[in-house]
N, C-alpha and C positions, 0 to 999 in steps of 0.2 A: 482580294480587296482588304485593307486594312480595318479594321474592328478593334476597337478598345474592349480587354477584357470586365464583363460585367461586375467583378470584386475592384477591379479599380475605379470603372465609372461609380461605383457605389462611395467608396472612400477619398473622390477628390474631385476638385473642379480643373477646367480646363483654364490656363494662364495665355497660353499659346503657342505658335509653330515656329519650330527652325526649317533649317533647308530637309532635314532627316527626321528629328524628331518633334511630338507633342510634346508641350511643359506642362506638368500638371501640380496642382498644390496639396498636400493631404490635408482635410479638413480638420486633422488633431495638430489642434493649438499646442498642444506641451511643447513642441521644437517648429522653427521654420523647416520644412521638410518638405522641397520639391522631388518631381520624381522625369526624369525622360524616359519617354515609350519610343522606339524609332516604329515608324511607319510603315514596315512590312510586314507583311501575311506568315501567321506559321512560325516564326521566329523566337525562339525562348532561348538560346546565349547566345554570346556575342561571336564565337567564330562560324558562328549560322551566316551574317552577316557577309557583304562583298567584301574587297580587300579596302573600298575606298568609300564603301558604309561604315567600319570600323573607323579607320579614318576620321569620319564627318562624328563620329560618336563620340570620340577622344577632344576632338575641337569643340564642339557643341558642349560636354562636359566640364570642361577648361573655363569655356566661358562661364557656364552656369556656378561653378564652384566661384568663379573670382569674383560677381555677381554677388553671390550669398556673402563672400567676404565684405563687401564694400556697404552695403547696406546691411547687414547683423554685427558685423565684429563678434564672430567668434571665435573660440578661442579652438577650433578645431571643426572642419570638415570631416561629416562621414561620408564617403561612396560608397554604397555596396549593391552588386545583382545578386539577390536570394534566389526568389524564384520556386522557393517551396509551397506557399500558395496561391500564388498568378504565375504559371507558367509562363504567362509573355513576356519578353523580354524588357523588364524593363530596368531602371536606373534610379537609385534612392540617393539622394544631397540633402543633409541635413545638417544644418549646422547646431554645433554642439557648443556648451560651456562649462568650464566646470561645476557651475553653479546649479545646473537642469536636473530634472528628477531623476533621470536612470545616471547621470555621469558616475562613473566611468564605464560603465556596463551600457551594453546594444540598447536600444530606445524600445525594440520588439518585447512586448509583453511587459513591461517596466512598470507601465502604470495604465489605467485606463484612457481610451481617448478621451481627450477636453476638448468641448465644439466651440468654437471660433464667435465672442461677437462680431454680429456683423460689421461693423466701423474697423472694426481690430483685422479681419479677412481679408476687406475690401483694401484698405491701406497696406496691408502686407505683399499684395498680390501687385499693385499699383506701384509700391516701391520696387521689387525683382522688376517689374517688368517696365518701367522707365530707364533702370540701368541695363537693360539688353535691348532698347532699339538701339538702331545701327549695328546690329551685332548679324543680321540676316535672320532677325526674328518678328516676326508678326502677334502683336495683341490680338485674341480674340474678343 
């Protein structure tokens, strides 16, 4: 049974479901920076994954990237799976600017997290997530 790992339930809220994966948002304001969890057990990289789980991860990622472009304009997409401290497999989108505290440099360890006013959270989450219904995505 799928279980979100407890470093992630700690560091994000839940946005919502695709057909494969949870969207989650991390709670540090410094960058918009969602993350996809796919929704299987045991799973920490991607060629763990089915051949048409990969697949649905590629799609679902696509959407979410062009997503973050349409509502942020930024001036560069990050995707990365680390994985050095939540093993589970999950998916980092964060949209970047030149302009942001770590640019050009990884966002990891850059600066401290900054907590999100609530109004500022709540509307950031409401934005992604108005531009991905219709997309096979469910608001939680």
């Amino acid at each position: 049974m799928f279980e979100l790992h407890a470093r992630l339930a700690d560091d994000t809220l839940t946005v919502g479901e695709f057909e494969l994966c949870q969207l989650l948002i991390h709670k540090d304001a410094n960058y918009p920076w969602f993350i996809l969890v796919p929704k299987r057990p045991k799973v920490t990289e991607v060629y763990h994954l089915s051949e048409r789980d990969r697949m649905q991860l590629m799609k679902e990622s696509c959407i979410l990237a062009e997503a973050l472009v349409d509502v942020f304009s930024p001036d560069k997409i990050n995707i990365a799976t680390l994985g050095n401290m939540v093993p589970q497999l999950h998916i980092h989108h964060v949209a970047r600017y030149t302009t942001d505290v770590a640019w050009p440099n990884p966002i990891w360890g850059a600066m401290s997290a900054k907590d999100y006013p609530q109004t500022e959270l709540e509307h950031r989450i409401e934005s992604v997530a108005s531009v991905l219904v219709g997309e096979d995505f469910q608001v939680s």
